[in-house]
N, C-alpha and C positions, 0 to 999 in steps of 0.2 A: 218699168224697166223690163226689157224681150228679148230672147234671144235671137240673134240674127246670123246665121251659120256659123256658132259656134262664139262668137263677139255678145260682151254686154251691154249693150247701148242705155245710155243713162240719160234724160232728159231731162235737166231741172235749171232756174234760171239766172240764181244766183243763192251761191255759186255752182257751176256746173257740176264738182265734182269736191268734197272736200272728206278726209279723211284724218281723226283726230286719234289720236294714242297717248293716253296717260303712262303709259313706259314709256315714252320718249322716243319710239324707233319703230320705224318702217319698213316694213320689206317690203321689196317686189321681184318677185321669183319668176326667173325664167324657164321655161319647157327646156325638155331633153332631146327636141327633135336635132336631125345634124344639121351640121352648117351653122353659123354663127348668127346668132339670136338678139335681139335689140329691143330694147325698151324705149318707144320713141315720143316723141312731143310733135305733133302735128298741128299743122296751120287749116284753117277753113278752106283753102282751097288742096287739102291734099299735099300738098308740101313737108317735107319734114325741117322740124326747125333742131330739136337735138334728140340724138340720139347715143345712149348706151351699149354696148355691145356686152355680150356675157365674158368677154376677154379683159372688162372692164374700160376699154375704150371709150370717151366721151365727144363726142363729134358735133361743132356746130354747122349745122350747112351755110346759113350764111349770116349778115348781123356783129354786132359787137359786141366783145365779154368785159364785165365789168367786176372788177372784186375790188369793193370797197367805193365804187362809183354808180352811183344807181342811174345813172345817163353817160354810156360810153359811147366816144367817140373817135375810134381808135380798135382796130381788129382784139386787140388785148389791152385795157384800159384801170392803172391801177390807182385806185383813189390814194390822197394824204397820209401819212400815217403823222401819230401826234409826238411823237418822238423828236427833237431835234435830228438825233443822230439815229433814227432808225432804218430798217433797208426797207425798202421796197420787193427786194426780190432774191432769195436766200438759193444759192446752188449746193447743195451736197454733194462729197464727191463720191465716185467710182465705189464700190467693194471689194475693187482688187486687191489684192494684200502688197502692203506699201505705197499704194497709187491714194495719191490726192485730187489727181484731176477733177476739174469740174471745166465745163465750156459751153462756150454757145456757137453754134455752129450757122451761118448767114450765106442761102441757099446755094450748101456747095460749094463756096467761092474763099471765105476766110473763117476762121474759128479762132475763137478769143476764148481766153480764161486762161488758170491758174495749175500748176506744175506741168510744165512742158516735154519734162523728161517722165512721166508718168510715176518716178519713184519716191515721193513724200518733198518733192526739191519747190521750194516756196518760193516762185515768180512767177509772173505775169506774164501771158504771151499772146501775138498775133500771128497764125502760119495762115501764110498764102494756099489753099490748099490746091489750085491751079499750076503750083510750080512740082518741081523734082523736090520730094523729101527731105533731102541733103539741103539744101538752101531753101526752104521755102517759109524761116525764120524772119519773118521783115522785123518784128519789133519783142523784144525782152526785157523786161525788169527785175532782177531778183531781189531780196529781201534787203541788200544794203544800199537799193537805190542805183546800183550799177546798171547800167541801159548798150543796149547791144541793138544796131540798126544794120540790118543785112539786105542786099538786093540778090540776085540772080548771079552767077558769074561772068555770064556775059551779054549783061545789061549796059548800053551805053549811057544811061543816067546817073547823076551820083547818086548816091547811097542817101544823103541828107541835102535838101535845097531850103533853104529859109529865103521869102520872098518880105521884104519889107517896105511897103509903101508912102508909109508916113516918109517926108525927109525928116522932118524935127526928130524922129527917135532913131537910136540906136539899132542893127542888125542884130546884136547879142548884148546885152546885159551883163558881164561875171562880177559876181559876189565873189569876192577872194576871203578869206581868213582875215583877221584884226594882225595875227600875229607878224612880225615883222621878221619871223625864219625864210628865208629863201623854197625851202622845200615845201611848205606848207602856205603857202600865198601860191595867186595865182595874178594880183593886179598892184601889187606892195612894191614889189624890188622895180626901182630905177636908177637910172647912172646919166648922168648926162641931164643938160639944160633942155634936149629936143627928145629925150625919150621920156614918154609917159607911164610905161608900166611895161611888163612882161605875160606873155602868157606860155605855161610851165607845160611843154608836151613828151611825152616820152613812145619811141619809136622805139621797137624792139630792144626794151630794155636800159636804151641810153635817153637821158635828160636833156631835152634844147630849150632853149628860150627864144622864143619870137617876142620883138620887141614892138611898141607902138609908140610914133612919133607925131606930134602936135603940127609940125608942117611935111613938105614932099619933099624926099630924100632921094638923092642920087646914087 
């Protein structure tokens, strides 16, 4: 081993380099010089493949990362876990005080996750982040399962399109209630030999019933 301007060059052949610590721990200290300082992993041709930064930054140039997959195929590739119901990938949220959020953000364009309004409020959300603030709410869930689908104001699309191709199946499915109360059913109350069921809407406040009929009605 020689020094070579200041570098330790090490030549041995297997393995190149191997460094063992019965306390369990490693360092590798970086200089005081300025400017931002990197501990790097280089390739035989000069290439860097990851790099450290003293800002603690970990940068792969190019390649697959795999945690828990020792053959990634996939920019971020996370192996099984053995858990039935384990996650794969855990968000914590913010430190702001009262703020829950956690999100993932998908290049600029949309950001998904969890308390929308930033103050401990338990839903799920998707903002357009391409639209105006005010509306750029396309999709909400809160904790009782209430779902909230907004477009633009002045989007000439609806708001929800279901496209169903099968003929054999139905456009919509509703599960109604067992119960045989009018207000709590939504496929139970009928009247009539050609009405099939009801389905229960409420428009500001007042209760309609649209009705479904077995043949075409004039």
């Amino acid at each position: 081993m020689g020094d070579i301007a200041g570098e330790k060059l090490i030549n041995n052949l297997s393995p190149t380099l191997l460094i063992e610590s019965e306390a369990g721990e490693i360092d590798l200290k970086l200089g005081d010089a300025l400017g931002v300082n990197f501990v790097n992993i280089i390739a035989s041709d000069d290439t860097n493949l990851v790099s450290i930064s003293s800002a603690g930054d970990v940068i792969v140039e190019n390649g697959n990362v795999g945690i828990g997959e020792p053959i990634p195929d996939h920019k971020l590739h996370i192996g099984p876990s053995s858990g039935q119901f384990d996650q794969s990938i855990k968000l914590e949220p913010t430190d702001y005080v009262g703020s829950e959020r956690s999100s993932i953000n998908f290049a600029d364009k949309f950001n998904i996750g969890n308390d929308s309004e930033g103050n401990g409020t338990a839903d799920f959300f998707i903002f357009d982040l391409s639209a105006n603030e005010a509306n750029n709410r396309r999709l909400q869930i809160d904790s009782t399962g209430k779902t909230v689908l907004q477009n633009e104001p002045t989007a000439v699309n609806p708001v929800l399109e279901i496209n169903q191709n099968d003929d054999d199946e139905a456009f919509v499915d509703f599960k109604g209630t067992s119960s045989t109360d009018d207000t709590k059913s939504i496929t139970t109350r009928t009247s009539g030999a050609s009405i099939q069921g009801f389905i229960r809407i409420k428009i500001n406040g007042t209760t309609y019933w649209m009705p479904f009929y077995n043949t075409p009605t004039s």
